[in-house]
C-alpha positions in Angstrom: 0.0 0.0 0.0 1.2 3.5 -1.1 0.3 6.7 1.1 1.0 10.1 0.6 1.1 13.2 2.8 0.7 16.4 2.0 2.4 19.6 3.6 3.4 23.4 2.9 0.5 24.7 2.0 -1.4 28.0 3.6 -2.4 31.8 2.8 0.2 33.4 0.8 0.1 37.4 -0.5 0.6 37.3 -4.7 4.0 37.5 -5.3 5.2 35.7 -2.7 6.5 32.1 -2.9 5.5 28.4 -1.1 7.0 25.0 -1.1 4.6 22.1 -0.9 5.8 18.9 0.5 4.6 15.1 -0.1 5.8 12.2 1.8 5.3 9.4 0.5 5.5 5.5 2.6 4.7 2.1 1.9 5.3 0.5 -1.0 6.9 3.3 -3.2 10.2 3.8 -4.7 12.2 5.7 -7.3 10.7 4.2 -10.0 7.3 5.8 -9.7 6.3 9.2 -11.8 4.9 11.7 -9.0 2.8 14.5 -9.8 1.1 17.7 -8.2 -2.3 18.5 -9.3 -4.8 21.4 -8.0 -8.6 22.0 -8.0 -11.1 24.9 -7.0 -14.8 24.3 -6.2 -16.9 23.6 -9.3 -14.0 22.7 -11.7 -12.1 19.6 -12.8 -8.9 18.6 -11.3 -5.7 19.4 -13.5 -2.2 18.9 -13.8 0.1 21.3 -12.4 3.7 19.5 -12.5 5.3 16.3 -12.6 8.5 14.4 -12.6 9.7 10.6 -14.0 11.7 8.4 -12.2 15.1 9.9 -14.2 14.1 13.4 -12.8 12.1 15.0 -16.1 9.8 17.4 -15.3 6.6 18.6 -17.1 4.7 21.7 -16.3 1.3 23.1 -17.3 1.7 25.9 -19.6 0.0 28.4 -16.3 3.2 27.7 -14.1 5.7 27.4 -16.4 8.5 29.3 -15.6 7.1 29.8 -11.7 6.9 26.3 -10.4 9.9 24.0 -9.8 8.6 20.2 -9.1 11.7 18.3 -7.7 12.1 14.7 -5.8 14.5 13.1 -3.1 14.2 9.5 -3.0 15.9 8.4 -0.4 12.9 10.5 1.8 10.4 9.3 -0.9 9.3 12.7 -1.1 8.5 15.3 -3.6 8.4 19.0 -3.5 7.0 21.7 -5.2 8.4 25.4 -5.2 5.8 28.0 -6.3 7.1 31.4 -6.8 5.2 34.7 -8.3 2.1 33.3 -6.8 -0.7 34.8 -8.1 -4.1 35.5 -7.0 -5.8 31.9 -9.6 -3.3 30.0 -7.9 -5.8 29.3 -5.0 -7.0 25.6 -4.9 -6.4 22.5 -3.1 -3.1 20.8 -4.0 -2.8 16.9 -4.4 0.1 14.8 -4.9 -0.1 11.9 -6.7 2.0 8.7 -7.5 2.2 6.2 -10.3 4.3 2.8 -11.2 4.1 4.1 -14.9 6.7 6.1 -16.1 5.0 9.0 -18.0 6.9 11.6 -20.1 5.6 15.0 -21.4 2.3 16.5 -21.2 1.0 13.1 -20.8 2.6 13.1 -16.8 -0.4 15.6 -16.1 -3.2 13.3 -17.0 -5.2 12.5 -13.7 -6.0 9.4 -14.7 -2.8 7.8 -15.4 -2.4 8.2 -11.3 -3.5 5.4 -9.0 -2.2 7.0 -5.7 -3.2 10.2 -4.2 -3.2 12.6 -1.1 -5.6 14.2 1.1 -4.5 17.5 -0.4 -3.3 20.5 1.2 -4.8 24.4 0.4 -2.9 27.2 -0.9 -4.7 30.6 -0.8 -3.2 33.7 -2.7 -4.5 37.3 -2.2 
């Protein structure tokens, strides 16, 4: 059984920066593709940024260039930096983990994950 845990999250004023943290235990290891995802009431989950087992990142085009997803695997954990935060950043985050390696803008399909977090929320005003 995989778990993960998510932390970091909080209110934030735009422009400022957060890490979010995801701990992950149980039966994970290097070889899984992690993701962060994020939704607000009344809308669909989506993508935000995710990493492969060899360390390749994917972003959605609305964090590009502001987000940094990175991963330590000896803590099984993954981290997200978010930087210039803007005001439509605010939504629950979720981490998420997978045994399939996904590349490109296929790693921010929801779908393709099978393990996920309670979420943690970020609010920026």
């Amino acid at each position: 059984q995989v778990q993960l845990v998510e932390s970091g999250g909080g209110s934030v004023q735009a422009g400022g920066s957060a890490r979010l943290t995801c701990v992950g235990s149980g039966y994970i290891n290097r070889r899984y593709s992690r993701g962060w995802f994020r939704q607000t009431p009344g809308k669909e989950r989506e993508g935000v940024a995710a990493i492969d087992s060899g360390r390749t990142p994917s972003y959605a085009e609305a964090v590009k260039g502001r987000f940094t997803i990175s991963r330590d695997n000896t803590k099984k954990t993954v981290y997200l930096q978010m930087n210039s935060l803007k005001p439509e950043d605010t939504a629950m985050y979720y981490c998420a983990a997978t045994r399939l390696s996904i590349l490109g803008t296929s790693s921010l399909k929801e779908s393709l994950y099978t393990y996920w977090g309670q979420g943690t929320q970020v609010t920026v005003s």
